[in-house]
C-alpha positions, -999 to 999 in steps of 0.1 A, spaced: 0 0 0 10 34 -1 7 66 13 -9 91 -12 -20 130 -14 -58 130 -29 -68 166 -44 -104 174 -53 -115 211 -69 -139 200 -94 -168 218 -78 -176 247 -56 -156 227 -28 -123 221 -23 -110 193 -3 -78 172 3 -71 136 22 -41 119 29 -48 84 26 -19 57 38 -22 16 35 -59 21 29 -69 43 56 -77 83 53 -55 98 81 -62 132 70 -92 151 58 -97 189 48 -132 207 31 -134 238 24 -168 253 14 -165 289 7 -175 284 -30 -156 288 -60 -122 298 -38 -98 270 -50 -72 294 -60 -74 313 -24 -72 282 -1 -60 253 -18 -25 263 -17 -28 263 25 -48 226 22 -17 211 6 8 228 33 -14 215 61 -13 179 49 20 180 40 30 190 71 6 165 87 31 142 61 64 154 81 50 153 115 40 121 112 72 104 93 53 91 62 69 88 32 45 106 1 46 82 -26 22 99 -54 -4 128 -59 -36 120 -67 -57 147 -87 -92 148 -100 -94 156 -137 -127 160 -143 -150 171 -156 -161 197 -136 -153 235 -127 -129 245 -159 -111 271 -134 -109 244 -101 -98 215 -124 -69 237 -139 -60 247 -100 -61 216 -90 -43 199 -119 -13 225 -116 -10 218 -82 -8 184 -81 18 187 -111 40 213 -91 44 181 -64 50 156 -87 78 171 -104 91 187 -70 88 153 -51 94 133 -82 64 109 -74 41 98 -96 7 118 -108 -26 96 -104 -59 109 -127 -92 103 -110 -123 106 -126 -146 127 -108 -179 111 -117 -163 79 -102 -154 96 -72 -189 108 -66 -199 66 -70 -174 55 -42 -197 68 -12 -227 51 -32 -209 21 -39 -206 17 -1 -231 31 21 -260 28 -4 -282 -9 -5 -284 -10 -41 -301 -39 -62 -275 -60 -82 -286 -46 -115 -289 -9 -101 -268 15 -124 -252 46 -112 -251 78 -129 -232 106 -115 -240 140 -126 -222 176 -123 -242 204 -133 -233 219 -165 -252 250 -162 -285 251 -176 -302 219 -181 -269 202 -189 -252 180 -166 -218 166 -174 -228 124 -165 -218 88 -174 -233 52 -163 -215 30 -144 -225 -11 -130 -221 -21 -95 -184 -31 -103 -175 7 -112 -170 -7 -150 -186 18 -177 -219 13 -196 -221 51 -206 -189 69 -214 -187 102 -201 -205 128 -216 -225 160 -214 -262 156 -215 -289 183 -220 -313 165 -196 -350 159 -209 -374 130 -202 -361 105 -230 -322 114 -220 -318 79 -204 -349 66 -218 -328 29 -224 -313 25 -195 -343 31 -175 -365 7 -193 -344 -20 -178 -328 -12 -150 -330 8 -116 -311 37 -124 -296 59 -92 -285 97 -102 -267 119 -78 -245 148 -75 -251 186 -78 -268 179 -110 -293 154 -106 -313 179 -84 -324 198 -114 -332 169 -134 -361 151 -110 -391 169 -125 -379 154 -161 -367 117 -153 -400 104 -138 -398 68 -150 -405 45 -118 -366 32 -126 -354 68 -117 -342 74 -83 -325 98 -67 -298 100 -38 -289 133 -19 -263 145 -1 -233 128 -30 -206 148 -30 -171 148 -51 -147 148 -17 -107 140 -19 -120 111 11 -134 95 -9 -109 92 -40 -85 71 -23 -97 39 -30 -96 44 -69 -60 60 -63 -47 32 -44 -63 8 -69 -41 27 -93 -13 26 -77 -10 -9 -71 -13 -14 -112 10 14 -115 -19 31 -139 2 66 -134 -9 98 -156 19 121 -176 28 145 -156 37 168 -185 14 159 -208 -20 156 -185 -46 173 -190 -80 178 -172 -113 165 -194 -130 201 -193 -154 181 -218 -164 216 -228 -139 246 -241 -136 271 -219 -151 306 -233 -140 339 -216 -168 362 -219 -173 399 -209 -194 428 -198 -222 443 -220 -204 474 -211 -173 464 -219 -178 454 -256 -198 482 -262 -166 503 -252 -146 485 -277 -173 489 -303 -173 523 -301 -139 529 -292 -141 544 -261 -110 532 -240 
């Protein structure tokens, strides 16, 4: 087993675990909103220190990369990467929508043929979502969804399908098929990534640290005020 940092900033919280030979011995949420650049920074220091004080050995960074927040996945993607190289230890990817399963997985009773989908609200009525079986193993690949009544039309005609996360709120009024339920409270915490991270540590399943990138899913588009553009349109500075 091994002693890993876990990083999650995929949504309006921030969070950070230190999990070592399959126990979380260090936990930190923050819930101020959309403040990843502000207070993730002093997350890391605390669990590293919590690292040194205790004489653990780090042996990898573990990072959610998505999808999610397009500013808190890029935060928390460059952070991670700063240790890696610094530490030279190894950069582990975790999906966020599988991370939001792993509470699910184990405190939920769930038939054998249940499916999970995970959602993260996309704005609107999109959700970011995929489907998963009881073994974690992918029926839906990740995708962004504009959520109507016929959205999962096929997997609900044959299966007890569970939705959860910050986006399946918005979607109850449309998914009213008797297969539909819905689970609250779900969130995407750094606790609860450490099981997939260890997992992929022990098959050595490590990301590039120079070359990995979050899956936005969507491009990020940089808009501006009304006021603004009509300054440059009429070329007032």
């Amino acid at each position: 087993m091994a002693c890993i940092l876990n990083i999650e900033t995929s949504t309006d919280l921030c969070s950070v675990c230190v999990s070592e030979n399959g126990t979380n011995v260090y936990d930190e949420v923050c819930r101020k909103g959309y403040n990843q650049a502000r207070v993730l920074a002093p997350a890391v220091k605390n669990a590293l220190e919590f690292v040194r004080h205790d004489g653990l050995h780090l042996d990898a960074v573990a990072v959610s990369f998505g999808p999610g927040s397009y500013t808190g996945l890029r935060i928390g993607v460059s952070e991670a990467k700063g240790l890696c190289y610094g530490k030279e230890i190894p950069l582990i990817a975790i999906s966020t929508l599988q991370t939001l399963c792993v509470p699910v997985l184990l405190y939920t009773d769930l038939p054998d043929d249940a499916l999970l989908c995970p959602m993260i609200d996309a704005r609107r009525m999109e959700v970011y979502c995929a489907i998963y079986d009881r073994g974690l193993r992918t029926v839906r690949d990740t995708t962004a969804v504009v959520v109507s009544s016929d959205s999962f039309a096929e997997f609900l005609d044959s299966n007890p399908v569970y939705f959860f996360g910050n986006g399946s709120e918005k979607c109850k009024d449309f998914l009213c098929h008797k297969n539909a339920h819905f689970l609250t409270g779900i969130e995407p915490l750094a606790k609860n990534m450490f099981p997939l991270a260890e997992k992929k540590y022990a098959y050595q399943d490590f990301a590039d640290i120079a070359y990995c990138e979050p899956d936005y899913l969507k491009k990020f588009v940089a808009t501006q005020s009304r006021n603004i553009l009509n300054d440059l349109i009429h070329g007032q500075s």
